[in-house]
C-alpha positions in Angstrom: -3.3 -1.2 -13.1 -4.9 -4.1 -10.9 -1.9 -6.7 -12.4 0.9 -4.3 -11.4 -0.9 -3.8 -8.1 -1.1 -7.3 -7.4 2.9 -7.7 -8.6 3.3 -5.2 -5.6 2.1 -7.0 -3.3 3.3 -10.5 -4.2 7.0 -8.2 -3.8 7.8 -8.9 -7.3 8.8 -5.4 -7.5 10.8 -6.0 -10.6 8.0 -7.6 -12.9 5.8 -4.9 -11.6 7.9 -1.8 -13.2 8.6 -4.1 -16.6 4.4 -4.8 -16.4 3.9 -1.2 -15.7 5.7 0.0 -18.3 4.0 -2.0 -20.8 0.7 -0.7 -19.0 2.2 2.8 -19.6 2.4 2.6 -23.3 -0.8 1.5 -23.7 -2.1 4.3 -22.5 -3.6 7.4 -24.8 -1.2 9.8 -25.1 1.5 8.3 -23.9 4.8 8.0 -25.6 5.7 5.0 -23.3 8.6 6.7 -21.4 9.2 4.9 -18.0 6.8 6.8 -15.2 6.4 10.4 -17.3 4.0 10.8 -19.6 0.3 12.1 -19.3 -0.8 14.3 -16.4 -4.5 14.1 -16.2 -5.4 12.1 -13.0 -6.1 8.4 -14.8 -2.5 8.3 -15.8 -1.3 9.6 -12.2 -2.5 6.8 -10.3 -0.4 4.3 -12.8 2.5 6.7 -12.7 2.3 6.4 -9.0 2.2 2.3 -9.3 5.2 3.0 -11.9 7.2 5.1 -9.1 6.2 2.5 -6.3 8.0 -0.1 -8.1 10.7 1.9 -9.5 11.6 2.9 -5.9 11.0 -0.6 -4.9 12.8 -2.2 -7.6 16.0 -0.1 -8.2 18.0 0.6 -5.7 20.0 3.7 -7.3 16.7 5.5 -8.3 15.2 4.9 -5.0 15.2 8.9 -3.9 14.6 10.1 -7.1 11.6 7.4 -7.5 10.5 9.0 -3.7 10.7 12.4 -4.9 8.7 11.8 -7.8 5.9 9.7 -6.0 5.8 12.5 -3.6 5.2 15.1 -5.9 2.6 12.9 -7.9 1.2 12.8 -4.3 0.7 15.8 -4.2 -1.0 16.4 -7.5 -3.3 13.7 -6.9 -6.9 14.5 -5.9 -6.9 11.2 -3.6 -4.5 10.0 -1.0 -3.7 7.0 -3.4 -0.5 8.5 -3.6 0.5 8.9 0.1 -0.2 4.9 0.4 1.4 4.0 -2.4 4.9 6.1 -0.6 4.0 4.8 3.0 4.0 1.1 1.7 7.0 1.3 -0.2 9.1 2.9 2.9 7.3 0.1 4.9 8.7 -2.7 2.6 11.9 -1.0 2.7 12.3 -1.2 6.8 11.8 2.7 6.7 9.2 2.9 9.5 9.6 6.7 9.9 8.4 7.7 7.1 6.0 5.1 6.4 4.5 5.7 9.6 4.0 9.9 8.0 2.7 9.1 4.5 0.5 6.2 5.6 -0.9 8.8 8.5 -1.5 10.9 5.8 -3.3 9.1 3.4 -5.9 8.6 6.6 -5.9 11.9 7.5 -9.1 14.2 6.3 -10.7 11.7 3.9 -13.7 12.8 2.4 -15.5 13.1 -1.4 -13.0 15.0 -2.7 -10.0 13.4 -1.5 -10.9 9.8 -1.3 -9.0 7.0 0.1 -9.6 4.2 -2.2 -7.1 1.6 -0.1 -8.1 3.1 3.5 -8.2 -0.7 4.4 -4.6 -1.2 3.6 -3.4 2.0 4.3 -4.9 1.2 7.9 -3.7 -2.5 8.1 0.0 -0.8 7.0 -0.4 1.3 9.8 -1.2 -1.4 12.2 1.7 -3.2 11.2 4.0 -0.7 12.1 2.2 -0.2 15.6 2.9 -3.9 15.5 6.5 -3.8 15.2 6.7 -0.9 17.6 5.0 -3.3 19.8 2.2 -1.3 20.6 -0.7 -4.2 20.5 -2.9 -1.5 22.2 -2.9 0.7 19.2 -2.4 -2.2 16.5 -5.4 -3.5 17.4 -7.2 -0.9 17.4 -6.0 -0.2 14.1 -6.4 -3.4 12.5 -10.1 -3.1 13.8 -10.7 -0.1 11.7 -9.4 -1.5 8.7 -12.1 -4.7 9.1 -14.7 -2.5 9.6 -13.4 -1.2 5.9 -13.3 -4.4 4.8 -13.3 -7.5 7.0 -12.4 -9.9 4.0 -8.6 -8.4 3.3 -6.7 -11.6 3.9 -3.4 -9.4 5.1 -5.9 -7.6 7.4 -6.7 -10.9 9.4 -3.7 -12.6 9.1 -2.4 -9.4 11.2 -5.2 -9.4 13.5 -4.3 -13.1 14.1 -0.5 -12.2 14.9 -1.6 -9.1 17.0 -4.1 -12.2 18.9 -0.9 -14.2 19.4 1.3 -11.3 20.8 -2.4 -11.1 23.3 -2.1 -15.0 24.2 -5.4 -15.1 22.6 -4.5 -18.2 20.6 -8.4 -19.3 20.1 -9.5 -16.3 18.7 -5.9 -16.0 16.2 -7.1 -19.3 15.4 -10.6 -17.9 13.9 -9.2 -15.2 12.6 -7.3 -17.6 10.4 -10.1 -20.1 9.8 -10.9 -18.2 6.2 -7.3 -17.8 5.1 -6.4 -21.7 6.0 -10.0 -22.8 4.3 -8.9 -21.4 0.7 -7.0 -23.5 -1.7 -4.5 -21.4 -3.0 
């Protein structure tokens, strides 16, 4: 699950359906069939990576990939599923109805239906408020996802751009200062 995450957000979309698909067949009780098998809640949350990339990664099965992530979505006992469908319309240009799943999966989080990515759920979010050019509400969003975690590269890479859009060039520039300092 954390390698076909991390193909998802290096965008190699395609790797991370053949990956999860291999994930998939490892998995008890699964007969290894592309995003369908198993419906306790382990195998939802890699069926919902397995949907993410399907809708990613293949244009013709894009609303049929949707449909099923949104269903899985709504199965799931966390909002895992409601990011996973906001970030995928946001890679697709679809700000509409990233903007509604990603609101959702911050919406009326608590024990029972847990957030575990509020951080980039909320940096998603402020990325769209970004590109609505609403700096006001970006940063206020982006804020709330450091408070989450203030050492999500992405996070502070769009706190730096939301600095720039500011003229606050300095401060982008310390934002930065732990992204520029790593080697990779």
């Amino acid at each position: 699950l954390l390698r076909t995450s991390a193909l998802l957000d290096l965008r190699k979309n395609k790797d991370d359906y053949d990956e999860d698909q291999k994930t998939r067949a490892n998995v008890p009780g699964s007969a290894g069939k592309p995003c369908e098998e198993g419906n306790d809640q382990a195998n939802i949350e890699a069926k919902m990576l397995c949907e993410q990339a399907r809708m990613l990664s293949n244009e013709k099965e894009r609303t049929a990939a949707g449909d099923a992530l949104l269903t899985l979505a709504r199965q799931a006992k966390s909002k895992l599923g409601r990011h996973a469908l906001g970030a995928a319309y946001l890679a697709l240009d679809d700000l509409v109805n990233a903007k509604e799943h990603l609101g959702q999966a911050v919406k009326d989080i608590s024990d029972t239906t847990p957030n575990p990515l509020e951080y980039r759920t909320r940096t998603a979010l402020a990325e769209i408020a970004l590109r609505e050019n609403d700096l006001e509400a970006a940063n206020k969003i982006v804020q709330q996802s450091i408070e989450i975690n203030g050492n999500y590269f992405p996070t502070k890479a769009l706190l730096a751009r939301i600095l720039v859009r500011n003229k606050e060039a300095d401060k982008a520039m310390t934002a930065l200062t732990p992204i520029l300092a790593e080697t990779a």
